[in-house]
C-alpha positions in Angstrom: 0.8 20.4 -7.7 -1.2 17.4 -8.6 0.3 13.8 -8.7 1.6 13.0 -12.3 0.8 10.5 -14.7 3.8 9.3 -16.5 3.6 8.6 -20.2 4.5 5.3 -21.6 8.0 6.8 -23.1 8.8 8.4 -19.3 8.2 5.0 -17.7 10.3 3.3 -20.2 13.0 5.5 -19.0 12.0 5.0 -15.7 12.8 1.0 -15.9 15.8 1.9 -17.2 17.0 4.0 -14.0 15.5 1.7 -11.9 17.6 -1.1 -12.9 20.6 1.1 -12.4 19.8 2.4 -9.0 18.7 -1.8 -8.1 22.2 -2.7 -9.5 23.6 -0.4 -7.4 23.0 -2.2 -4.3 23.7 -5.6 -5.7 27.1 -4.0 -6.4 27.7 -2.3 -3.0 27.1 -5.5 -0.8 30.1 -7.5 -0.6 31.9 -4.5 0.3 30.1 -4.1 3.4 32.0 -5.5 6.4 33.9 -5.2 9.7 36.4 -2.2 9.5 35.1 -0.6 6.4 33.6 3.0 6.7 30.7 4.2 5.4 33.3 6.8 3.3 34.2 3.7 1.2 31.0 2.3 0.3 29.9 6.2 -0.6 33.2 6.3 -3.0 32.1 3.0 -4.5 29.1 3.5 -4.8 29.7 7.1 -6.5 32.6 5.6 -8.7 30.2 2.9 -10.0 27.3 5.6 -10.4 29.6 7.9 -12.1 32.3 6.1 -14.1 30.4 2.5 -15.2 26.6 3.8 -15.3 27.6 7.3 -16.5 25.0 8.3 -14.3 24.9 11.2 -11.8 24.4 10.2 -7.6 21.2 12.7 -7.4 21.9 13.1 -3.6 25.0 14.6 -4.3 24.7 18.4 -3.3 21.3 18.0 -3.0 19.6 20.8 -0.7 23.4 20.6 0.3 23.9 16.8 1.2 27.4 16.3 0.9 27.2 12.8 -0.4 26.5 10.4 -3.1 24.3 8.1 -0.7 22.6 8.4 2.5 24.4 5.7 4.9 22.1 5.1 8.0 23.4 2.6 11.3 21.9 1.2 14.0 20.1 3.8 15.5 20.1 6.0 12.7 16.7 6.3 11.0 17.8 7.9 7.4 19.1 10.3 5.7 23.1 9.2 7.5 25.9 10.8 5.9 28.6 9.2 5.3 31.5 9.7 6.6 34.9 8.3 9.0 32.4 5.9 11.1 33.8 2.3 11.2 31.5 -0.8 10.3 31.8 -3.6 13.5 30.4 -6.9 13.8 26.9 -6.9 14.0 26.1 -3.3 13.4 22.8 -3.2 10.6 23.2 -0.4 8.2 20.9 1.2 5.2 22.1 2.3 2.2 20.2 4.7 0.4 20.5 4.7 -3.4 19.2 7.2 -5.8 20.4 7.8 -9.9 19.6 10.3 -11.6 19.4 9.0 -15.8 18.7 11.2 -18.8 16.3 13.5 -16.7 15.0 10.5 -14.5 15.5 8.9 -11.3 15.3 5.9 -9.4 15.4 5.4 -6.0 15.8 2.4 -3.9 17.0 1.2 -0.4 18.5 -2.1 1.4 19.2 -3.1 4.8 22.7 -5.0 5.6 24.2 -6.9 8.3 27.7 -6.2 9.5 28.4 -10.0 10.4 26.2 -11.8 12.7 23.5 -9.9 13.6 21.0 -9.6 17.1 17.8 -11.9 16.7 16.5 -8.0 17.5 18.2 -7.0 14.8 17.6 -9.6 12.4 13.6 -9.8 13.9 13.6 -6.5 12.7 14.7 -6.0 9.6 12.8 -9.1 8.3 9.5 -7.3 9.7 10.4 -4.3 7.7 11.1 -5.6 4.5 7.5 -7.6 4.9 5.8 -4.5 5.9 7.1 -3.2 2.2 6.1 -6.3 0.9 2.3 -5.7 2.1 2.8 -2.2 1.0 3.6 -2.7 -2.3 1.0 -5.4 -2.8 -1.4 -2.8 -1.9 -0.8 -1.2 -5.1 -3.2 -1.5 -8.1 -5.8 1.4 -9.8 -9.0 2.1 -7.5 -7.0 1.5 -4.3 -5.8 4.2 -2.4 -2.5 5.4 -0.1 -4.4 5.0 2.6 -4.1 1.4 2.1 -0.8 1.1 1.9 0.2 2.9 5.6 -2.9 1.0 7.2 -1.3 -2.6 6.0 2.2 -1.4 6.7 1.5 0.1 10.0 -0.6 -2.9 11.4 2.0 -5.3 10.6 4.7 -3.3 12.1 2.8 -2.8 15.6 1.4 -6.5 15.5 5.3 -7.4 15.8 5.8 -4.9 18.4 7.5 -2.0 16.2 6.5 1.4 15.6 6.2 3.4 12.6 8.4 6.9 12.3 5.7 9.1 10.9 7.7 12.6 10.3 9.5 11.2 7.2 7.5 9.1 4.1 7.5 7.9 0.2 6.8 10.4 -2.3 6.1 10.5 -5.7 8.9 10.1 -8.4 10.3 11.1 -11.6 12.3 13.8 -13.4 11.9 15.5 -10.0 13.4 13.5 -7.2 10.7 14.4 -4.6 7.1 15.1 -6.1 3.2 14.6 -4.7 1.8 12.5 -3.4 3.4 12.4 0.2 3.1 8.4 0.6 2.5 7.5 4.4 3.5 4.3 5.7 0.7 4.6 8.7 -3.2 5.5 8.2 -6.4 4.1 7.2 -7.1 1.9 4.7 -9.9 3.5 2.0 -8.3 6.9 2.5 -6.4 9.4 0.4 -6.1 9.5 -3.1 -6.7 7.0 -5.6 -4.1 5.2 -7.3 -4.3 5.5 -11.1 -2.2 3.2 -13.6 1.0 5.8 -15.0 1.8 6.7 -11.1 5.2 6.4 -9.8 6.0 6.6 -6.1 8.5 5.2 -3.1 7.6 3.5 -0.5 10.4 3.2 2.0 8.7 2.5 6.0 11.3 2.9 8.5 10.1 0.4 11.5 11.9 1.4 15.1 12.8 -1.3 17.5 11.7 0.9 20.7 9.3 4.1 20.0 8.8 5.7 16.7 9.6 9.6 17.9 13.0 10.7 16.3 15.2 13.5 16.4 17.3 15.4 13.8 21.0 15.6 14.4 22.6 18.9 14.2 24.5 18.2 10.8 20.8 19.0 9.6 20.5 15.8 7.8 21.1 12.5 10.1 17.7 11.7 11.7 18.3 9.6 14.7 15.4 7.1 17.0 15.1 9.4 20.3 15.4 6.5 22.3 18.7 5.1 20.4 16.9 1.9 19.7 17.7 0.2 16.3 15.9 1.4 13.3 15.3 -0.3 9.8 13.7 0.8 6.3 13.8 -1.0 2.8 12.9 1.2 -0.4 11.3 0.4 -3.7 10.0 2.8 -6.6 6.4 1.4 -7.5 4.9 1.8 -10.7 0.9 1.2 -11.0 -0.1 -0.9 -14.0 -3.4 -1.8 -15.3 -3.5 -4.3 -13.3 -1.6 -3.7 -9.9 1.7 -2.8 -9.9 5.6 -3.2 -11.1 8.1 -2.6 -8.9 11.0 -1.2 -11.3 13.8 -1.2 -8.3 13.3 -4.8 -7.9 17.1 -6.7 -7.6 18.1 -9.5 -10.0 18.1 -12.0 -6.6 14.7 -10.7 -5.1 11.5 -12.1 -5.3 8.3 -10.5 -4.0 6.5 -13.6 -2.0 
């Protein structure tokens, strides 16, 4: 299956659900704070998804996941269910968003801070988000993927980070998961090319020690083997004409 190119009605609709999923996460952050478990801010999140959006949570009972959104702390890498854990000062946790709308979906992450975070922590994170940053200003038509994983992975290892290889973006639309695979490590002039109507995550997870990771045995929970800390930030990218549009951007980000 080839990667698709989505008509100008499907991207319409795919604004829409990305706004949704990006409100999401605006909604879900005050709630996250000392003593509240990652249960809670699944509930909320599904209330909100369910009852104000009248959306569906597409992780919900997806390949089995038991949730409406992938919680992921510390040392957890992605895919964290949520569950009875308790947030504590300092703990950094990902929250995983992705609505499904009219046949559509949008999918987006964030990183939080439980408090006052480690300057390890907080180092990071930041590195993290920039390494999307440079991904995602990678992305216009004639460029390819390869270009995206060679800027994100170079920035990660210049700060001393490593790049978890095993789990990537992926292409987007009615189907939550479609081609292309999008890599967040590579070289640069290599893969496909990117062609304006395209739709894809890009989501690097950066690990604080080495980038091998193992899978829990709840079959979902991927984990850093070392148990050092772990961080990803998620947009879905649209390529325009003339680079791209990132339709999960938040109301207070700006893309420096």
């Amino acid at each position: 299956m080839s990667i698709t190119i989505k008509t100008p009605e499907e991207i319409e609709k795919m604004r829409v659900v990305g706004r949704m999923a990006a409100e999401v996460l605006t909604m879900i952050g005050p709630f996250i704070k000392v003593n509240v478990t990652t249960e809670e801010l699944n509930q909320r999140c599904h209330d909100y998804i369910v009852n104000v959006q009248k959306a569906i949570p597409a992780p919900l009972n997806y390949h089995g996941f038991p949730k409406s959104i992938c919680t992921s702390v510390n040392h957890q890498v992605c895919h964290g269910i949520p569950g009875a854990r308790v947030l504590k000062e300092g703990d950094i946790v990902n929250v995983d968003v992705t609505v499904l709308y009219e046949g559509y979906h949008g999918d987006t992450s964030k990183m939080y801070v439980v408090g006052k975070p480690s300057i390890l922590a907080e180092r990071l994170i930041k590195t993290t988000l920039d390494c999307l940053y440079l991904g995602i200003k990678q992305v216009k038509p004639g460029a390819h993927f390869g270009d995206i994983g060679a800027v994100i992975q170079k920035h990660a290892e210049k700060n001393r980070f490593s790049v978890v290889r095993e789990y990537c973006g992926h292409g987007i639309g009615k189907i939550f998961h479609e081609p292309p695979n999008v890599l967040h490590y590579g070289e640069p002039h290599t893969g496909e090319t990117l062609q304006p109507g395209m739709i894809f995550t890009i989501e690097p997870m950066i690990n604080a020690g080495k980038r091998f990771v193992k899978l829990l045995p709840d079959k979902w929970t991927v984990v850093t083997k070392d148990h050092s800390l772990s961080a990803q930030w998620e947009h879905t990218v649209l390529v325009t004409d003339q680079g791209f549009e990132v339709l999960t951007l938040r109301e207070d980000e700006i893309i420096p």
